[in-house]
C-alpha positions as CSV (number, residue, x, y, z in Angstrom):
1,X,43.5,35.3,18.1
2,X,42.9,32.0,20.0
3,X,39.9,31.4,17.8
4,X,42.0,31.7,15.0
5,X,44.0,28.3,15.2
6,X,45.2,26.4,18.2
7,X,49.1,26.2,17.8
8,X,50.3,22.4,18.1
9,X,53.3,21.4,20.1
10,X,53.5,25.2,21.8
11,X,55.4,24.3,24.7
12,X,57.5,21.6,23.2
13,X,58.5,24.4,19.9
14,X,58.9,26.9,21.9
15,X,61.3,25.1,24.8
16,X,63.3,23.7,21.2
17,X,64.3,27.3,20.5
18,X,66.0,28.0,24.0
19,X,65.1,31.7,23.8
20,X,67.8,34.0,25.2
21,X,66.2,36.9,26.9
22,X,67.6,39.7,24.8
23,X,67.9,37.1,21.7
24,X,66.6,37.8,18.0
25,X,64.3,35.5,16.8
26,X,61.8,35.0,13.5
27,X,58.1,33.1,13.5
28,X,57.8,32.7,9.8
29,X,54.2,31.2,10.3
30,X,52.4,33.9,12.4
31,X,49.0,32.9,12.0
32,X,46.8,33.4,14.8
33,X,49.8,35.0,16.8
34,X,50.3,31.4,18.7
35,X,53.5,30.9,18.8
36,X,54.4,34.4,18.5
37,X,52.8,35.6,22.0
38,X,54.3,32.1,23.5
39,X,57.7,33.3,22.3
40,X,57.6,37.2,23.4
41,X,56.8,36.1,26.8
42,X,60.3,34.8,27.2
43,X,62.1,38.0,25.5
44,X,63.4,40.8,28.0
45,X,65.7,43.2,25.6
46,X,65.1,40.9,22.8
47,X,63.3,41.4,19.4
48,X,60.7,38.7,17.6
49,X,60.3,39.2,13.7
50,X,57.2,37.5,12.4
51,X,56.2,37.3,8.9
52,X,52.8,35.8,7.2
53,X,51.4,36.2,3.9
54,X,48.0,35.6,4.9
55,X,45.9,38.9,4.9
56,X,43.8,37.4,8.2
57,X,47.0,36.6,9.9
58,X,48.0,40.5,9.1
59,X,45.2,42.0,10.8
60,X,45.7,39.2,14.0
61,X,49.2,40.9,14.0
62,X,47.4,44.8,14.9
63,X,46.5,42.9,18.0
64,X,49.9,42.9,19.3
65,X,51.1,45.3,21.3
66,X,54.5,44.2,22.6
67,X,56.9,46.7,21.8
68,X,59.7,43.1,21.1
69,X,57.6,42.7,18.2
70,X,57.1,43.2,14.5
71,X,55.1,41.8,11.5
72,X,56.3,41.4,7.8
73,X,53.6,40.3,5.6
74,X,55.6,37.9,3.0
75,X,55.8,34.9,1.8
76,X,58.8,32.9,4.2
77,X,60.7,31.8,1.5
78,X,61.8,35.3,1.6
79,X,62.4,36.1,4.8
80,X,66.0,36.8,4.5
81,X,65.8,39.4,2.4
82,X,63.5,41.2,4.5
83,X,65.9,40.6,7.7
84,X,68.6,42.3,5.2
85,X,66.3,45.2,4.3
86,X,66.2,45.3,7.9
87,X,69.7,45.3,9.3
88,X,69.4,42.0,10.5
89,X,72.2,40.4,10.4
90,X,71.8,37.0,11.8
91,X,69.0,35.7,14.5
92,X,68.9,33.3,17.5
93,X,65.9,30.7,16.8
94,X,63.5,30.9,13.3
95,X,60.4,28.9,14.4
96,X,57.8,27.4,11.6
97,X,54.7,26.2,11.9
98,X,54.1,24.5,8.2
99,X,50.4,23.3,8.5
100,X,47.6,25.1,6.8
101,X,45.3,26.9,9.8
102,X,42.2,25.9,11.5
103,X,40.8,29.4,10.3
104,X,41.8,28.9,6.6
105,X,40.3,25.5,6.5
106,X,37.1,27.0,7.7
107,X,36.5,30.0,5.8
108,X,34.6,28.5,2.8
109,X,35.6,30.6,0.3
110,X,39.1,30.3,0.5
111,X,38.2,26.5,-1.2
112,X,40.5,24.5,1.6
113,X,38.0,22.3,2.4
114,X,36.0,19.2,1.1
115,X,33.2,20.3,3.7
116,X,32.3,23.3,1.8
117,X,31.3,24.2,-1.8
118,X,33.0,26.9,-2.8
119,X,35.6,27.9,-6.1
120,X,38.4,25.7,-6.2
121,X,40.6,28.1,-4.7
122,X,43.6,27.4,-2.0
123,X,45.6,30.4,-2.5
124,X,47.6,31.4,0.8
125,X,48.3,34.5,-0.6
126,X,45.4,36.5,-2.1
127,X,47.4,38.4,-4.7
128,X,48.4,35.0,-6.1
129,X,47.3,34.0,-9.8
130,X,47.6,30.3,-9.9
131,X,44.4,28.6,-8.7
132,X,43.3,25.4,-8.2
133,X,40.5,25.7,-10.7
134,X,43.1,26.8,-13.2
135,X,45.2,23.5,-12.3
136,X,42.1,21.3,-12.8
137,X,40.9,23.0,-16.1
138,X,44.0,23.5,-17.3
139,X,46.9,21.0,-16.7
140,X,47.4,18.7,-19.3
141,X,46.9,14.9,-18.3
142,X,50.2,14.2,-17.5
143,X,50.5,17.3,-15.6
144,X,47.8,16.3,-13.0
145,X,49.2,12.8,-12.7
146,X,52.1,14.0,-12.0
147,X,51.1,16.5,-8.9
148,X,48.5,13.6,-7.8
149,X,51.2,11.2,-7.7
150,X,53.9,13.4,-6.1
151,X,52.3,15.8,-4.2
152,X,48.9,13.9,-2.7
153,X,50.6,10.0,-3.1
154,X,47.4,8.8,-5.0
155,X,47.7,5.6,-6.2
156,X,45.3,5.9,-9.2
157,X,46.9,9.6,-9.8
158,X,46.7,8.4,-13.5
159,X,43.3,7.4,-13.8
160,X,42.4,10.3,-12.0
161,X,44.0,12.6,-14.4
162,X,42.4,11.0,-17.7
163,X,39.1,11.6,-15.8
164,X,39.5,14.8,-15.0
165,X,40.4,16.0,-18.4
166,X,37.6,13.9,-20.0
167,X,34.8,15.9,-17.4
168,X,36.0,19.7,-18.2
169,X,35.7,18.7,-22.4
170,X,32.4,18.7,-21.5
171,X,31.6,20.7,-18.2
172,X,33.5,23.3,-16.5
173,X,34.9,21.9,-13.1
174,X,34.8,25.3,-11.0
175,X,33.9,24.2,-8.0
176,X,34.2,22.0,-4.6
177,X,31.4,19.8,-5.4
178,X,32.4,19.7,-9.0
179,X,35.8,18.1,-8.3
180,X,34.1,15.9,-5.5
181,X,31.5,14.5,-8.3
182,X,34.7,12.8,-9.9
183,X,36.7,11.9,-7.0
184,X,33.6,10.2,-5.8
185,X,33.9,7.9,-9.1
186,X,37.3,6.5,-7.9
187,X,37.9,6.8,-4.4
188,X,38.3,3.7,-2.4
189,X,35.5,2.5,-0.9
190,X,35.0,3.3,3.0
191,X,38.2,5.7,2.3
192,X,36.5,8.0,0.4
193,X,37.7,11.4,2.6
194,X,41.2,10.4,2.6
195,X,41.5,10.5,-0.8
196,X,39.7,13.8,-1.0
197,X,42.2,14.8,0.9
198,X,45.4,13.7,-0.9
199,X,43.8,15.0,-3.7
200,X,43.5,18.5,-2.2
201,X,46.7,18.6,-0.6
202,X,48.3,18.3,-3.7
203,X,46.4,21.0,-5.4
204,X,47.3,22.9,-2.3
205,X,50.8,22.3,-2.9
206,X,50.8,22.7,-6.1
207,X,49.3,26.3,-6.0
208,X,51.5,27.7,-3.5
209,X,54.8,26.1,-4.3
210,X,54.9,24.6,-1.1
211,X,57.7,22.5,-1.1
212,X,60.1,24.7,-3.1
213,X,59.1,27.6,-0.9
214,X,59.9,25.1,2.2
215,X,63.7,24.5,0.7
216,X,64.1,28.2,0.1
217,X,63.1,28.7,3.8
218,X,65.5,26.3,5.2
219,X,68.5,27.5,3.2
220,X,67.7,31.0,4.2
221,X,67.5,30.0,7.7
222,X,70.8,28.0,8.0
223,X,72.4,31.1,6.8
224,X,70.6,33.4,9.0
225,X,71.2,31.4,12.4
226,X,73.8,32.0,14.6
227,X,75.9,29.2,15.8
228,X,74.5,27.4,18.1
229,X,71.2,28.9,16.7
230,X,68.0,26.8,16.8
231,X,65.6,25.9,13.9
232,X,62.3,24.4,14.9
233,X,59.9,23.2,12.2
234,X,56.3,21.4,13.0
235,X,55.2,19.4,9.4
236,X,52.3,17.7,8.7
237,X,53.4,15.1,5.9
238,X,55.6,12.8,5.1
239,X,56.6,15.1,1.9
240,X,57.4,17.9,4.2
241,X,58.6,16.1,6.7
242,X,61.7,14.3,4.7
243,X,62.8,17.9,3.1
244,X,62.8,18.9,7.1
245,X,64.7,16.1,8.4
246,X,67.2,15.4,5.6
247,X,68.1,19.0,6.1
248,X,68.8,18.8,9.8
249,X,70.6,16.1,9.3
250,X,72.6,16.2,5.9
251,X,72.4,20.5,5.2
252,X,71.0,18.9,2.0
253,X,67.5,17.6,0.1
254,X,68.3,14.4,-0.7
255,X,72.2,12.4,-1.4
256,X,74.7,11.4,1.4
257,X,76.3,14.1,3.7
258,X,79.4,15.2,2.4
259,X,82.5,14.8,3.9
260,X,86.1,16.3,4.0
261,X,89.2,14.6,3.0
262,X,89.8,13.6,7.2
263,X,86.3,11.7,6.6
264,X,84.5,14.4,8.9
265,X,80.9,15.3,8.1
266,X,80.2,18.9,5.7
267,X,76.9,20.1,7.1
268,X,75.8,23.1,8.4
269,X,73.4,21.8,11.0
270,X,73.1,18.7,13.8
271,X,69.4,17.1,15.1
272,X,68.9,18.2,18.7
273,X,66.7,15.2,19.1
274,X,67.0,11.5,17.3
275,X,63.7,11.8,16.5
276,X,60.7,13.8,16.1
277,X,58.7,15.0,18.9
278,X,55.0,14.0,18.4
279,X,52.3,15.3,20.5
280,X,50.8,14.0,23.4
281,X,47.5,11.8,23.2
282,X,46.0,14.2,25.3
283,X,46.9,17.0,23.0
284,X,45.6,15.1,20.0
285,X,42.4,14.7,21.9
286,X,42.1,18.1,22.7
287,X,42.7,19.1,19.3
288,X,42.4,16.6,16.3
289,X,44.6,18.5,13.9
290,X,47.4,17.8,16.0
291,X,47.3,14.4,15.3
292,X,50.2,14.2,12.1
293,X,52.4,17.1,13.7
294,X,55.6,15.8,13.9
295,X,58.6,18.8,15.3
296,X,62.0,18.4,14.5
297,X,65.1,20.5,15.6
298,X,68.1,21.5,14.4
299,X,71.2,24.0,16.2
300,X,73.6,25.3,13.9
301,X,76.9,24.3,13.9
């Protein structure tokens, strides 16, 4: 499972959680069973839930043996209905890992990747009918602007989009190298993979519902958490990043904290830490991907 995707910030996610020994606790990102093994080491009498939606990550999850353990395959957003279904009533820690694995990027097919040509896929979940060949032959012009812009924070999201539709009126854009022919056109010069990137984030985003799923999770897991419960989320960009942090912080998405008629704070949650923990430079050089994590944590009030 190692192969599968080296989990950033281990130690430091998994000391956030401060796992009681006989303690319930959920890894909504199983993966490659990182995190997951990394927390059953710690449990005695407890129990560790993990769910996944990626049909990889399910058959990593045969591998485990612990007796602690079980695998849902779902999308997180979810979860809590499953830990209903269950008879799960509330948990100690919920533990998320948000970036996109090492193994996804590298299988071609799934269309992750500017390195490979392949069909513009980027579907986490298999059974999934939105594409991102379907977004890029058919979203209207203002559509694509508006997931560029928002999603992948390209400047020229709107030049971008007029090009895009202009090419498929005339040739089908199916593939990788198809989309890459365009970007090529208006990438910044000496830049040119970071744009293919924010470009490809955003389609990610955009065909997985990434950040809507991400609230859903967080509201689910506030509810879920016992007091003094601990939530522990690594993101990878700024867009995930602020829903994370304004959530710890406010129990909201965006707007001041609310506040009772005394003037005392309305929220749900408090920071365990001021800021983010970032990983170490030797990490980073160990493992490149590692490099935008960012971990924040929050205990339930």
């Amino acid at each position: 499972m190692s192969s599968y995707h080296r989990p950033v910030l281990l130690r430091e996610s998994i000391e956030a959680l401060n796992i009681k020994p006989n303690g319930i606790y959920v890894d909504l990102t199983f993966g490659g069973g990182g995190h997951s093994m990394a927390i059953l080491e710690h449990l005695k009498e407890g129990k560790l839930i993990a769910f996944d939606q990626d049909p990889d990550a399910e058959q990593n999850a045969l591998r485990v043996t612990s007796k602690s353990f079980q695998f849902v395959k779902a999308n997180f957003r979810f979860f809590n209905k499953y830990l209903k279904m269950m008879k799960v009533a509330s948990v100690d820690g919920v533990l998320a890992d948000l970036g996109i694995s090492s193994h996804q990027i590298n299988k071609a097919e799934r269309g992750f990747s500017t390195r490979f040509d392949a069909e513009l896929d980027m579907r986490m979940d298999q059974k999934g009918t939105l594409t991102a060949r379907k977004i890029i032959q058919n979203y209207s012009q203002d559509e694509l602007q508006r997931i560029f812009g928002m999603y992948g924070e390209v400047k020229n999201a709107k030049t971008l989009a007029e090009a895009i539709v202009t090419a498929r009126a005339n040739v089908p854009i199916r593939t990788v190298s198809d989309l890459k022919l365009i970007l090529e056109k208006y990438a910044p010069r000496n830049r040119e993979n970071k744009y293919f990137a924010q470009v490809f984030q955003a389609l990610r985003i955009e065909v997985n519902d990434e950040l809507e799923s991400l609230k859903d999770m967080l509201t689910a897991a506030v509810d879920i958490l016992k007091p003094g419960g601990r939530l522990s989320i690594i993101s990878y960009h700024s867009l995930e990043d602020r829903l994370v942090k304004y959530f710890i912080q406010r129990g909201k998405f965006q707007g001041l904290v609310e506040k009772d008629l005394y003037g005392n704070e309305i929220k749900p949650m408090t920071p365990v830490f001021r800021k983010p923990i970032v990983p170490s430079d030797e990490e980073i050089a160990e493992n490149s991907r590692a490099r935008s994590a960012k971990l924040r944590v929050g205990e339930k009030l």
